[in-house]
TIBA-830217 format. One record per atom (N, C-alpha, C): x, y, z; residue number from 0. Coordinates in steps of 0.02 Angstrom, whole numbers, plus 50000, padded with zeros to 5 digits. Example, Ala and Ser with C-alpha at 12.3 -4.5 7.8 and 13.67 -1.06 7.14 Angstrom:
TIBA-830217
ATOM     x     y     z num
ATOM 50660 49716 50390   0
ATOM 50615 49775 50390   0
ATOM 50660 49835 50390   0
ATOM 50642 49888 50354   1
ATOM 50684 49947 50357   1
ATOM 50645 50002 50394   1
//
This chain:
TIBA-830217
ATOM     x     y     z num
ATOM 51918 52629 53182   0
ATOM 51905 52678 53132   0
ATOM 51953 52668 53073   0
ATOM 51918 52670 53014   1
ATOM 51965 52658 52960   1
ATOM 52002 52728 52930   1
ATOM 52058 52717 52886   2
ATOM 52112 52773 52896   2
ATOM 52084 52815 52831   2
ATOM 52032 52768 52778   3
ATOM 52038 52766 52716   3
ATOM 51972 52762 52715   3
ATOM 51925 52780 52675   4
ATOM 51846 52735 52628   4
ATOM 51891 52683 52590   4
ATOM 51836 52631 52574   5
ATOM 51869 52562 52546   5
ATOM 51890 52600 52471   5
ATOM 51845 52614 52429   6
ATOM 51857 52647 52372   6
ATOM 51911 52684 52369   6
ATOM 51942 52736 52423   7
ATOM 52001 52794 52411   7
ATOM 52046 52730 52426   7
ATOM 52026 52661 52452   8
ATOM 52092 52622 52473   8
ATOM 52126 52601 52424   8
ATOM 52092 52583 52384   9
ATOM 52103 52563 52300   9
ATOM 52161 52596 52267   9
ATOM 52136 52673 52273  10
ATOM 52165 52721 52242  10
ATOM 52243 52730 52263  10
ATOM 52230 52749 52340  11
ATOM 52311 52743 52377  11
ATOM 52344 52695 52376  11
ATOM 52343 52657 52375  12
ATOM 52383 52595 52337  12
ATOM 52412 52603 52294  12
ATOM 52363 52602 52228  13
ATOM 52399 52597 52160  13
ATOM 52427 52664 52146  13
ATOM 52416 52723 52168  14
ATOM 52458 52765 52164  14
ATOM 52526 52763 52192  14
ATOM 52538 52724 52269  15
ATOM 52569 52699 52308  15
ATOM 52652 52657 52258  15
ATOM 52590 52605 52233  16
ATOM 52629 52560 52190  16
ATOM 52670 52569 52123  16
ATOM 52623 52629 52108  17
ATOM 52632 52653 52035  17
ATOM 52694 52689 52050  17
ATOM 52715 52727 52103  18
ATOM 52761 52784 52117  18
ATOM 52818 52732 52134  18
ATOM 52818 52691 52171  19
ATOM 52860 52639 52173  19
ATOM 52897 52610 52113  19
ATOM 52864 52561 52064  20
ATOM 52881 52550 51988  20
ATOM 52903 52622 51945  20
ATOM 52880 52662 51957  21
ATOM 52929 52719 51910  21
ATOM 52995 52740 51965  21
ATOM 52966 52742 52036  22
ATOM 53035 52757 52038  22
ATOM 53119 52698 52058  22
ATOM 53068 52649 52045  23
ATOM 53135 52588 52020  23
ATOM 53140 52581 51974  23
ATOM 53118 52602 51899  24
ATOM 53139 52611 51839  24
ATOM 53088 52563 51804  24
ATOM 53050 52520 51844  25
ATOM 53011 52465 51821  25
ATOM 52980 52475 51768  25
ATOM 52953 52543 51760  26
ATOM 52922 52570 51702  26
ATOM 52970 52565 51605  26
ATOM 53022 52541 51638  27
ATOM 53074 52520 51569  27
ATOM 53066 52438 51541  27
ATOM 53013 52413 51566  28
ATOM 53002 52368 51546  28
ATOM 52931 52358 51536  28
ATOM 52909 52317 51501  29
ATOM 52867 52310 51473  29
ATOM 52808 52277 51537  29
ATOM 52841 52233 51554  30
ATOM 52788 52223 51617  30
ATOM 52770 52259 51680  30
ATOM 52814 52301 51674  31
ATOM 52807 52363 51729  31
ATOM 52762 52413 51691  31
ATOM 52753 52442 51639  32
ATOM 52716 52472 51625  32
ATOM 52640 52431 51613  32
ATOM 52609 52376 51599  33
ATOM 52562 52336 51596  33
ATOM 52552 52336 51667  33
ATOM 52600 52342 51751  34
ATOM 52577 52323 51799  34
ATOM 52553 52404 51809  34
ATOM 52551 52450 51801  35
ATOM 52527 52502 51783  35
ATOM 52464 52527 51769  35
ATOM 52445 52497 51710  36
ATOM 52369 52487 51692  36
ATOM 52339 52442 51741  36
ATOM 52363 52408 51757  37
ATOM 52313 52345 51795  37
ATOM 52285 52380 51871  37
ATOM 52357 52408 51887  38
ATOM 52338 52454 51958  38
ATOM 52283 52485 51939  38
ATOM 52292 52556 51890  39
ATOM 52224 52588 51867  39
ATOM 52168 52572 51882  39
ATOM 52182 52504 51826  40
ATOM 52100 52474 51816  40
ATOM 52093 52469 51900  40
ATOM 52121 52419 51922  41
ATOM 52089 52408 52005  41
ATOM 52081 52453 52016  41
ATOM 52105 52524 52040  42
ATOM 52098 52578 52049  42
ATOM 52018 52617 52044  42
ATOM 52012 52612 51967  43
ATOM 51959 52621 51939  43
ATOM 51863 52600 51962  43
ATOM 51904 52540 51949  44
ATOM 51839 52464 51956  44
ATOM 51791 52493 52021  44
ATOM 51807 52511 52084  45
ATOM 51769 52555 52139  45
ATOM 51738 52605 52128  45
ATOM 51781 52657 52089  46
ATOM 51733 52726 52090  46
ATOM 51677 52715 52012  46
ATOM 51675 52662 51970  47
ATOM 51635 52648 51953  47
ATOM 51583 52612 51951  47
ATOM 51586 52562 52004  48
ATOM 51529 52541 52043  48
ATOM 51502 52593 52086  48
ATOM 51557 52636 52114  49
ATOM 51495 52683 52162  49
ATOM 51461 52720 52116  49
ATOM 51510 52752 52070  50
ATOM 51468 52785 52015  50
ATOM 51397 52791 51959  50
ATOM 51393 52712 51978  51
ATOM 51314 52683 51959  51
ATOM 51259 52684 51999  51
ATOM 51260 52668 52057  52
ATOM 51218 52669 52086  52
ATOM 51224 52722 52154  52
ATOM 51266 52750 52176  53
ATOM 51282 52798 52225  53
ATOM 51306 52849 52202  53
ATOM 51251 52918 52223  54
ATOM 51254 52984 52197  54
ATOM 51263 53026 52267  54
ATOM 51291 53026 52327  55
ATOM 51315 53061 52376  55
ATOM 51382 53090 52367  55
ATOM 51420 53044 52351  56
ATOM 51494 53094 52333  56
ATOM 51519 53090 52276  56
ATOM 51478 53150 52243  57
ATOM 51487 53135 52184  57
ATOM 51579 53148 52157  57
ATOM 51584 53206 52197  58
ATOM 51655 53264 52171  58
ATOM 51699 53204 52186  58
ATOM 51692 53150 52262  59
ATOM 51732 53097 52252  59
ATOM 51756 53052 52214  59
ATOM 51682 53035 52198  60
ATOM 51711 52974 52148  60
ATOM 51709 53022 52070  60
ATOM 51704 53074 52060  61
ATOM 51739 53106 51989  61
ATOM 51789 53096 52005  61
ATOM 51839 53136 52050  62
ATOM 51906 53147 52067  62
ATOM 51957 53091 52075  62
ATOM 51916 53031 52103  63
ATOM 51966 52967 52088  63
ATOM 51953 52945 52051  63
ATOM 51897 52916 52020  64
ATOM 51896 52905 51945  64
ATOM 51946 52937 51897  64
ATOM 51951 52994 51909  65
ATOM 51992 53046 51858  65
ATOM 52050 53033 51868  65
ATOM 52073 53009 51919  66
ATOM 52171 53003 51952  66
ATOM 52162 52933 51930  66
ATOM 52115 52887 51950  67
ATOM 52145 52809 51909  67
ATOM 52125 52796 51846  67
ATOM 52080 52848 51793  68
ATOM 52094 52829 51727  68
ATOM 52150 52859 51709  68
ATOM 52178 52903 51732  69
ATOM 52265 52950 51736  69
ATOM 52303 52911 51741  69
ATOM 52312 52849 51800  70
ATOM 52371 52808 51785  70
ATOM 52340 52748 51736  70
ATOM 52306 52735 51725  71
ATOM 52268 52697 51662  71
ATOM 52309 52716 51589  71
ATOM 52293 52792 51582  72
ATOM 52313 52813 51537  72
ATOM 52409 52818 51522  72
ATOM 52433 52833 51569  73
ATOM 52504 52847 51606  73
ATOM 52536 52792 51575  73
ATOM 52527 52722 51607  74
ATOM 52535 52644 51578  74
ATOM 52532 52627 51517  74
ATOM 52474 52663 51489  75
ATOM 52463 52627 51423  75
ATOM 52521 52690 51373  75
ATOM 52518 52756 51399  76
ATOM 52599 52785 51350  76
ATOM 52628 52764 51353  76
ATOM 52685 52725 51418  77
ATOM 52740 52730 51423  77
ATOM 52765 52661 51401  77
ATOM 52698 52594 51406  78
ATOM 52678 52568 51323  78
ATOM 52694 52559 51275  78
ATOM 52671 52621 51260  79
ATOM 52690 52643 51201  79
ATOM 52763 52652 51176  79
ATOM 52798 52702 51238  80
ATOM 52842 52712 51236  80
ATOM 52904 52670 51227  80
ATOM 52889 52599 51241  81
ATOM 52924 52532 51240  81
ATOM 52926 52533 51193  81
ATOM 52871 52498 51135  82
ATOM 52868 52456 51099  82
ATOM 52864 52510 51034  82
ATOM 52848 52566 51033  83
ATOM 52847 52616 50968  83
ATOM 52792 52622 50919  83
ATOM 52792 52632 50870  84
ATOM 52723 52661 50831  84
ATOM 52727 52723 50816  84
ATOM 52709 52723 50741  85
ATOM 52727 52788 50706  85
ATOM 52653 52838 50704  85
ATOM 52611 52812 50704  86
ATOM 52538 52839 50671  86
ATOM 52490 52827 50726  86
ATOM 52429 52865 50723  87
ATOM 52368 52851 50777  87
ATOM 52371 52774 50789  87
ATOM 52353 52752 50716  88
ATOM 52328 52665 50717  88
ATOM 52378 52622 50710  88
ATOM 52431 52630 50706  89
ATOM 52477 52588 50739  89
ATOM 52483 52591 50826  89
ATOM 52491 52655 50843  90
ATOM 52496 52641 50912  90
ATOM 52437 52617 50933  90
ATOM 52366 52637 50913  91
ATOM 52291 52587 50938  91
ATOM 52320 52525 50908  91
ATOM 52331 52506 50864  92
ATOM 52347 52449 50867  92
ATOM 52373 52376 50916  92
ATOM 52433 52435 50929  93
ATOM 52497 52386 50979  93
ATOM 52462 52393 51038  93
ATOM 52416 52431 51060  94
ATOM 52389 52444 51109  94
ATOM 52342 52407 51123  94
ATOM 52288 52400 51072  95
ATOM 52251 52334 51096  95
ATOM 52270 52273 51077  95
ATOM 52326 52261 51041  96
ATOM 52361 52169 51037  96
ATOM 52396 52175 51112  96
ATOM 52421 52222 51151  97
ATOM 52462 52213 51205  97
ATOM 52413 52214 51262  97
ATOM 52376 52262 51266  98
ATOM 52342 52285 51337  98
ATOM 52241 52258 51337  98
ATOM 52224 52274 51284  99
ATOM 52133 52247 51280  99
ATOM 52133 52173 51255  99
ATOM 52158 52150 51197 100
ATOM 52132 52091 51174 100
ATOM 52138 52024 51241 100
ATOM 52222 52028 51263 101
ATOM 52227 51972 51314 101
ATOM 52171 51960 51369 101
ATOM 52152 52039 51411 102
ATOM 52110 52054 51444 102
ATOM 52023 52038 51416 102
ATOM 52000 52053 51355 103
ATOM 51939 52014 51327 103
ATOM 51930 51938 51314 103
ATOM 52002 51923 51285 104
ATOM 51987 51856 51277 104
ATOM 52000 51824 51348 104
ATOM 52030 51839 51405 105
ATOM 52002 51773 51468 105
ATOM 51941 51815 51495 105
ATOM 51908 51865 51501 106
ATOM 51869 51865 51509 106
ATOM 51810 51811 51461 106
ATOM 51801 51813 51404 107
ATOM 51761 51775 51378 107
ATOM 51768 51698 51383 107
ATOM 51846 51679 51387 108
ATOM 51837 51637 51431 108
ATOM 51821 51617 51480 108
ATOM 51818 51662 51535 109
ATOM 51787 51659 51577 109
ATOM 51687 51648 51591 109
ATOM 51670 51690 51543 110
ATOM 51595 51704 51524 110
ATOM 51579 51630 51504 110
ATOM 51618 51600 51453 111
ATOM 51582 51525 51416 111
ATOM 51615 51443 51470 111
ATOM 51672 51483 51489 112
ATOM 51664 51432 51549 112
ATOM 51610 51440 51640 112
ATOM 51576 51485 51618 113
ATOM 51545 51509 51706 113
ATOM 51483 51554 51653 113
ATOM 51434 51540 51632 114
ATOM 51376 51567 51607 114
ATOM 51328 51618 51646 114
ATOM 51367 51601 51717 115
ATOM 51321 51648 51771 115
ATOM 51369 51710 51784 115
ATOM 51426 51703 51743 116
ATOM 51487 51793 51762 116
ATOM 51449 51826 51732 116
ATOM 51456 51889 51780 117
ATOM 51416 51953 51750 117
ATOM 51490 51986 51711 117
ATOM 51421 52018 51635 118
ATOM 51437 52062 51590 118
ATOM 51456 52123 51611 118
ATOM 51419 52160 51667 119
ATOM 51442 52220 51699 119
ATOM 51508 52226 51699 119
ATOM 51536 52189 51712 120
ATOM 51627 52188 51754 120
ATOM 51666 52189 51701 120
ATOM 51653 52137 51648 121
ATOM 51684 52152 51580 121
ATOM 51677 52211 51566 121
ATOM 51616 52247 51567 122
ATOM 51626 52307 51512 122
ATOM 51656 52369 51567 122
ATOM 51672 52360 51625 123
ATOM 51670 52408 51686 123
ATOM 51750 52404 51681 123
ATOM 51773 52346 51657 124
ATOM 51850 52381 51639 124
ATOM 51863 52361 51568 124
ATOM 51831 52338 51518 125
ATOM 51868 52346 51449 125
ATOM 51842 52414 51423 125
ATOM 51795 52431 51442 126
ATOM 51786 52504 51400 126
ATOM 51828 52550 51448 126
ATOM 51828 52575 51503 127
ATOM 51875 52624 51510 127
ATOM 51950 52605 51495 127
ATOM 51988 52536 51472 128
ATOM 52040 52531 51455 128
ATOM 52043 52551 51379 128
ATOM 51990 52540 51358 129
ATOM 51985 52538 51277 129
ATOM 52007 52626 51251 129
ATOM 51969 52689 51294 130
ATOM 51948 52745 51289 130
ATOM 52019 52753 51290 130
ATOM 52053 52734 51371 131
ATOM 52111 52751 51384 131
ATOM 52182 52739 51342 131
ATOM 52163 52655 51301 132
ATOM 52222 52654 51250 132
ATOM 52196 52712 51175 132
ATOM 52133 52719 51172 133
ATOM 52124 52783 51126 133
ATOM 52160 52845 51129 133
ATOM 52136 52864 51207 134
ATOM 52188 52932 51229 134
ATOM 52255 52925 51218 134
ATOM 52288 52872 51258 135
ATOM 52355 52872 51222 135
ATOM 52396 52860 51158 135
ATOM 52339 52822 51120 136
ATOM 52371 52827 51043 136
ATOM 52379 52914 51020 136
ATOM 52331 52941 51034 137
ATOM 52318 53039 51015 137
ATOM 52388 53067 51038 137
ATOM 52402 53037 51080 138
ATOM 52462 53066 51124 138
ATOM 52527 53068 51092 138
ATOM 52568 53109 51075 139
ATOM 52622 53137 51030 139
ATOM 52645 53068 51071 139
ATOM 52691 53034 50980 140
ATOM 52743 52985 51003 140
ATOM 52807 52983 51012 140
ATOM 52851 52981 51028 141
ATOM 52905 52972 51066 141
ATOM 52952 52969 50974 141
ATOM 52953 52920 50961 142
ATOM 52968 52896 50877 142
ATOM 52955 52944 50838 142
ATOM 52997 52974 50795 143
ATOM 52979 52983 50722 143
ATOM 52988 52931 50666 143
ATOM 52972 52966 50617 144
ATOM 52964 52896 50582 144
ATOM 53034 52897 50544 144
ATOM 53072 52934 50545 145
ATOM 53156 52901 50528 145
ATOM 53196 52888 50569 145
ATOM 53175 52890 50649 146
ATOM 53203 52867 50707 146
ATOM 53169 52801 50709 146
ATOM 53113 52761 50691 147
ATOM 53102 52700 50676 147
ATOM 53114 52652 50626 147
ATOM 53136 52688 50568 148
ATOM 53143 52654 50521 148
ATOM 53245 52636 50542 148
ATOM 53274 52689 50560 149
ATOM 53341 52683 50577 149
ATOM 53323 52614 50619 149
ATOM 53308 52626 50666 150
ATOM 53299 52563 50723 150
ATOM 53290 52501 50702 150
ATOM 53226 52494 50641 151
ATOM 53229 52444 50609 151
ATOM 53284 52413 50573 151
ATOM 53311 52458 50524 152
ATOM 53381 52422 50492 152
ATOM 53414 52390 50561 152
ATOM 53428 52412 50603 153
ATOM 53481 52398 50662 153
ATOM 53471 52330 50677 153
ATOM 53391 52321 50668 154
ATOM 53365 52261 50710 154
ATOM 53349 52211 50670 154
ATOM 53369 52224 50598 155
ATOM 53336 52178 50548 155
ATOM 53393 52113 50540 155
ATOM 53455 52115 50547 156
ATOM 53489 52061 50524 156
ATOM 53498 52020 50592 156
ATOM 53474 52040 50650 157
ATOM 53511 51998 50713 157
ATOM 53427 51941 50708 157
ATOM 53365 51992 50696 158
ATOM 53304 51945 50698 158
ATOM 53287 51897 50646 158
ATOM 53333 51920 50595 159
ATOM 53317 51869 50522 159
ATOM 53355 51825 50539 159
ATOM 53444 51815 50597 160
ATOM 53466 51769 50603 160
ATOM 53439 51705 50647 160
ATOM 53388 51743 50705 161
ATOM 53344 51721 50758 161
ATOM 53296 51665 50724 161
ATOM 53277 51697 50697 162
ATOM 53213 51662 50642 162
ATOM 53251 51608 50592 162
ATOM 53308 51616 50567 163
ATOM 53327 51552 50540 163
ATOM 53329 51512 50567 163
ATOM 53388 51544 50625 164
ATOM 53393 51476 50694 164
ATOM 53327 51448 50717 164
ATOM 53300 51452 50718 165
ATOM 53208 51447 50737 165
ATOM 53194 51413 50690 165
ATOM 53174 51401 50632 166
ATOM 53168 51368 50586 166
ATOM 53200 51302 50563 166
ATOM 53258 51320 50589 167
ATOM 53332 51249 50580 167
ATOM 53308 51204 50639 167
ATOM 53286 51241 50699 168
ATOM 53268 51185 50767 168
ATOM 53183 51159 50757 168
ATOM 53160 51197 50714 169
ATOM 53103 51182 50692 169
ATOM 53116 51109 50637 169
ATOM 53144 51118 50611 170
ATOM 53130 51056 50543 170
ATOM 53184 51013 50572 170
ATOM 53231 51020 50621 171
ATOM 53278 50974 50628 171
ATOM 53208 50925 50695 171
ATOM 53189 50962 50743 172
ATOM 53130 50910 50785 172
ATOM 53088 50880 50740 172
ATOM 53085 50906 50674 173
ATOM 53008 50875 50658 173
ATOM 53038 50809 50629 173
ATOM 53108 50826 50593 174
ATOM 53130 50754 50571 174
ATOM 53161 50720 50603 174
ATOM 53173 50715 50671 175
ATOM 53189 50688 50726 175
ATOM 53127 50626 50743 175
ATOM 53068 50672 50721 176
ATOM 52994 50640 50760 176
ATOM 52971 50585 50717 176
ATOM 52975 50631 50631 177
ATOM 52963 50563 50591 177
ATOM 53025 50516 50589 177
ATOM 53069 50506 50614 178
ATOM 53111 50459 50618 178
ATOM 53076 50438 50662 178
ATOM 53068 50432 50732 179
ATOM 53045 50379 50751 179
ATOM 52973 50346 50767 179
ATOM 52939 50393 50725 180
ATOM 52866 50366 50717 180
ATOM 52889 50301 50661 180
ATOM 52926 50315 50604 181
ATOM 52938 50267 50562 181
ATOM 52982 50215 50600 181
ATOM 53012 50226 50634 182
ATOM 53059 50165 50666 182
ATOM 53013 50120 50709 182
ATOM 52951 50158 50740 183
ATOM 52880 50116 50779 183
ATOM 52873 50082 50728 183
ATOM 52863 50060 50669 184
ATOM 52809 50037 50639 184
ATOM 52857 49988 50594 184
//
C-alpha cells in the first residue's frame, strides 16, 4: 500500500525540499532560490495533467496545484529578492532573463532537435511559471529606489575595475593569437 497518491508524492517532496533549502539558508543564493521554482514546477506538472483530463478530485488537485504554484511563486520573490528591481517591469524583467527564457529556449531546443516532443509539456510549465514570475513582480519589493541607487555607487568602481581587467586579458590573448598565426606563415 502506498503512503502517498503519486501526484501528493510530488508535492511532499518539494515541500520537503523546499523547507530544507530555506532552512539552511540556501535560499541566499541565487541557485537555491531557482532550485525552488524547479521543485514547484515538478510539484505542479501532476496536478496539471490530472487537471486535464481527470475530474474526480477535484478539491485535490485545486489544493496542490495551489501549494505548488505557492512555492513557484515563493522562489521566484526571493529571486527577486537577490538580484533587486525597482519597478513592475524591471522585476518581470530579471525574472524572465533569470527563470523563463533559459527554460524556453532548451525546451525549443529540444522541440527542433526531437520534432515528435510534445507542445503540451512546454506550455504545462512555461505558462504557470510565466503567471507566477507576473505575481511576483506585483509583489512589494524589498529595494527602494535610493536603497538601489546607493548600492549601485558602492558597486560601480570595483565592476568598472573587473571589466578593465577583462578587457586587458581580452586584447592581450587576441595579440598573443595574431602573433602566432603570423609566425605560421
Amino acid at each position: 500500500m502506498r503512503f502517498f497518491r503519486p501526484f501528493v508524492e510530488a508535492l511532499v517532496f518539494a515541500l520537503f525540499f523546499t523547507a530544507l533549502i530555506v532552512g539552511l539558508r540556501g535560499d541566499l543564493f541565487l541557485t537555491g532560490t531557482l532550485a525552488i521554482v524547479v521543485l514547484g514546477q515538478s510539484a505542479l506538472l501532476p496536478f496539471l495533467s490530472l487537471g486535464i483530463g481527470f475530474f474526480e478530485r477535484v478539491s485535490a488537485i485545486l489544493t496542490g496545484g495551489t501549494a505548488a504554484f505557492g512555492l513557484i511563486v515563493l522562489g521566484l520573490y526571493r529571486t527577486l529578492r537577490r538580484v533587486g528591481g525597482v519597478d513592475f517591469l524591471d522585476r518581470l524583467a530579471l525574472l524572465s532573463l533569470l527563470a523563463v527564457l533559459p527554460q524556453a529556449t532548451l525546451w525549443l531546443t529540444l522541440k527542433l532537435a526531437y520534432p515528435f516532443f510534445d507542445v503540451r509539456l512546454l506550455l504545462m510549465r512555461l505558462l504557470p511559471l510565466y503567471l507566477a514570475a507576473t505575481i511576483a513582480a506585483v509583489l512589494p519589493a524589498r529595494f527602494s529606489e535610493a536603497d538601489l541607487v546607493a548600492y549601485a555607487g558602492r558597486k560601480f568602481w570595483p565592476v568598472r575595475r573587473q571589466a578593465g581587467l577583462l578587457i586587458i586579458a581580452i586584447s592581450l590573448s587576441a595579440s598573443c593569437l595574431k602573433r602566432k598565426v603570423f609566425r605560421k606563415r
